[in-house]
C-alpha positions as CSV (number, residue, x, y, z in Angstrom):
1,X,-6.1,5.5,13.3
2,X,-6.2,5.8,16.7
3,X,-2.6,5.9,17.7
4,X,0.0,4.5,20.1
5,X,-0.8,6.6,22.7
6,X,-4.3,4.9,23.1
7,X,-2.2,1.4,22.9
8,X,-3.7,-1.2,26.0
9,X,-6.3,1.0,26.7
10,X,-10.0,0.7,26.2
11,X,-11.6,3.1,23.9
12,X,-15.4,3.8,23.5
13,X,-16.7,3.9,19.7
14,X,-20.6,5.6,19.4
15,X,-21.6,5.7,15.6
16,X,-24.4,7.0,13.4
17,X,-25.5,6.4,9.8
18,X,-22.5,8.9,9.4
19,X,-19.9,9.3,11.4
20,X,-18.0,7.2,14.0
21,X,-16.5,8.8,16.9
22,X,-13.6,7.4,19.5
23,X,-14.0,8.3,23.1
24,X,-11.4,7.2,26.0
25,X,-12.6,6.2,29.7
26,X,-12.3,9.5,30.3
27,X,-15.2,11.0,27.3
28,X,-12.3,12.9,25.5
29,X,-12.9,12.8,22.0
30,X,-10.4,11.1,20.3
31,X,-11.0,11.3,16.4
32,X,-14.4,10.8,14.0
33,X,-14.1,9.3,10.9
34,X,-17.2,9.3,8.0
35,X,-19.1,6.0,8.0
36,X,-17.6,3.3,5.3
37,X,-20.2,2.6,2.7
38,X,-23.1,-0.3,3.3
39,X,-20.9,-3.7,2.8
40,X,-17.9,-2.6,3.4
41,X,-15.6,-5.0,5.6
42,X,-12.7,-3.9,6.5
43,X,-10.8,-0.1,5.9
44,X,-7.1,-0.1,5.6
45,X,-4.6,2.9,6.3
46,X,-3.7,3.6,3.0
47,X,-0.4,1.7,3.4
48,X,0.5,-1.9,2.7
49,X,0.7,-4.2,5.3
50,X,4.3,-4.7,7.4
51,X,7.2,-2.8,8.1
52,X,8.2,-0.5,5.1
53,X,11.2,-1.3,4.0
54,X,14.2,0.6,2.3
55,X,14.4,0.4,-1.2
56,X,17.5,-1.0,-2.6
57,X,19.7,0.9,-3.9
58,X,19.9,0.7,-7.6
59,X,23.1,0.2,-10.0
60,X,23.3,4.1,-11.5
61,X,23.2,5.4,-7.8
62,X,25.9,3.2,-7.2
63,X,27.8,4.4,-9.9
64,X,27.5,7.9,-9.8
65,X,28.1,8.1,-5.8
66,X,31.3,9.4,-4.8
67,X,34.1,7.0,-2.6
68,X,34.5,8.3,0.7
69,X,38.0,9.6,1.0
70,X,39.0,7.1,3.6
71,X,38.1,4.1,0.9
C-alpha cells in the first residue's frame, strides 16, 4: 500500500519479472513489493472491503457489565 501521504500525487512504478518498486516525482523510493504470480488480477490488502465496523456487542457482555453508578 502506498499510503495517504502519497494521496493526489503521481507516483512512478518500474517492475521486473520480480519485484515492483514505487518512486515519487522526486526518485525516492517509496516501497517494493514481490511480483504477483502469472494471471493474477488484482491483490487485495488482506482486509475486506469498507469501513470496519464495531462489532456488536453481545447479550453475556451485556449482562455481566457493571451499571455506572449514576444509572
Amino acid at each position: 500500500m502506498i499510503g495517504r501521504p502519497y494521496a493526489r500525487q503521481a507516483i512512478h512504478a518500474l517492475w521486473d519479472t520480480e519485484t515492483i518498486q514505487f518512486f515519487d516525482d522526486q526518485g525516492t523510493h517509496i516501497t517494493s513489493y514481490p511480483r504477483p504470480s502469472a494471471g493474477t488480477k488484482s491483490v487485495g490488502n488482506g482486509k475486506p472491503p469498507g469501513r470496519t465496523m464495531k462489532q456488536p456487542t453481545t447479550v453475556t457482555e451485556v449482562l455481566i457489565h457493571e451499571m455506572s453508578p449514576i444509572s
